[in-house]
C-alpha positions as CSV (number, residue, x, y, z in Angstrom):
1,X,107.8,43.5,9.7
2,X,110.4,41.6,7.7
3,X,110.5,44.1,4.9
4,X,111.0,46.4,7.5
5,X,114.2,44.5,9.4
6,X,115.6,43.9,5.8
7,X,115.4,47.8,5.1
8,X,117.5,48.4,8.3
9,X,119.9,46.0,7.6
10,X,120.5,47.5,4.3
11,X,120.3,50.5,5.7
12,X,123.2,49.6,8.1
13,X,125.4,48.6,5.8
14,X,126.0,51.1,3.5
15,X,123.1,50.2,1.4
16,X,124.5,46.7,0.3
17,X,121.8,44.4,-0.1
18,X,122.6,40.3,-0.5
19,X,120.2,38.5,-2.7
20,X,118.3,36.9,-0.1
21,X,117.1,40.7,0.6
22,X,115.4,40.9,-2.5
23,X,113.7,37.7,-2.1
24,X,112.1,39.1,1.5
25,X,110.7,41.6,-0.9
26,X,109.5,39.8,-3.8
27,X,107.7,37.5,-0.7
28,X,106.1,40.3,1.2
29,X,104.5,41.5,-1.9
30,X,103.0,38.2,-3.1
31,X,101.8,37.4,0.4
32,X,100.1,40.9,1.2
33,X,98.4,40.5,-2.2
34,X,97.2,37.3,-0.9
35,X,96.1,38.2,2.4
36,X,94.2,41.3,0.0
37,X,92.2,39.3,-1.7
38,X,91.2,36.8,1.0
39,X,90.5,39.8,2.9
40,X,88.0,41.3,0.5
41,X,86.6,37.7,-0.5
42,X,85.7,37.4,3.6
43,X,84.1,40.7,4.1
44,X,81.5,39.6,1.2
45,X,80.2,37.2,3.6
46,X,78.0,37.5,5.7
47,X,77.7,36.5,9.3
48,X,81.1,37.0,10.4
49,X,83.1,38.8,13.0
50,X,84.0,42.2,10.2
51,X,87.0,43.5,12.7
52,X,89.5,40.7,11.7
53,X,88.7,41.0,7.7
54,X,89.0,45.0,8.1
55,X,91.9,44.9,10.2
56,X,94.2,42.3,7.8
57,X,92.9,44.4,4.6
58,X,93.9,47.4,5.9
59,X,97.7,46.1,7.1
60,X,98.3,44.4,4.3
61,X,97.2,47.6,1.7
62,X,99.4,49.1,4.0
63,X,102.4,46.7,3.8
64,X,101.4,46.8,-0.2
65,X,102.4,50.5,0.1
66,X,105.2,49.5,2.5
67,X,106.5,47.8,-0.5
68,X,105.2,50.5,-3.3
69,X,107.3,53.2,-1.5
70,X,110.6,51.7,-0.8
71,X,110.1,50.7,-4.6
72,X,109.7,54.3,-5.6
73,X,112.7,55.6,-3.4
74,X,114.8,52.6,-4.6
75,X,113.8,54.1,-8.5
76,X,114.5,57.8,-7.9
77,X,118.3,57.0,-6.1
């Protein structure tokens, strides 16, 4: 969700980006890898409630991709 306000704001002006931007970024990555690998580590287990590890593995391989893409656009601009 932050990656995505800091996209519009970019966005809204003019594509100028402070460095604090950047930073959102750099943070969104390291904690969707994070929330990846504790999510795979907890479905290993057994005994446990499986929606909540599912669910936070799938938003946060789709917040890495979040991330991946606006990478990728950011490359071929």
């Amino acid at each position: 969700m932050s990656l995505g306000i800091v996209t519009y704001l970019s966005y809204s002006q003019g594509g100028v980006m402070h460095g604090g931007y950047g930073v959102t970024g750099v943070l969104a990555t390291i904690y969707s890898l994070i929330g990846l690998i504790l999510g795979i580590l907890t479905l290993r287990e057994k005994d446990i409630y499986r929606i909540f590890p599912v669910l936070g593995t799938i938003l946060n391989v789709v917040a890495l991709g979040g991330v991946s893409f606006l990478l990728y656009l950011g490359s071929r601009l």
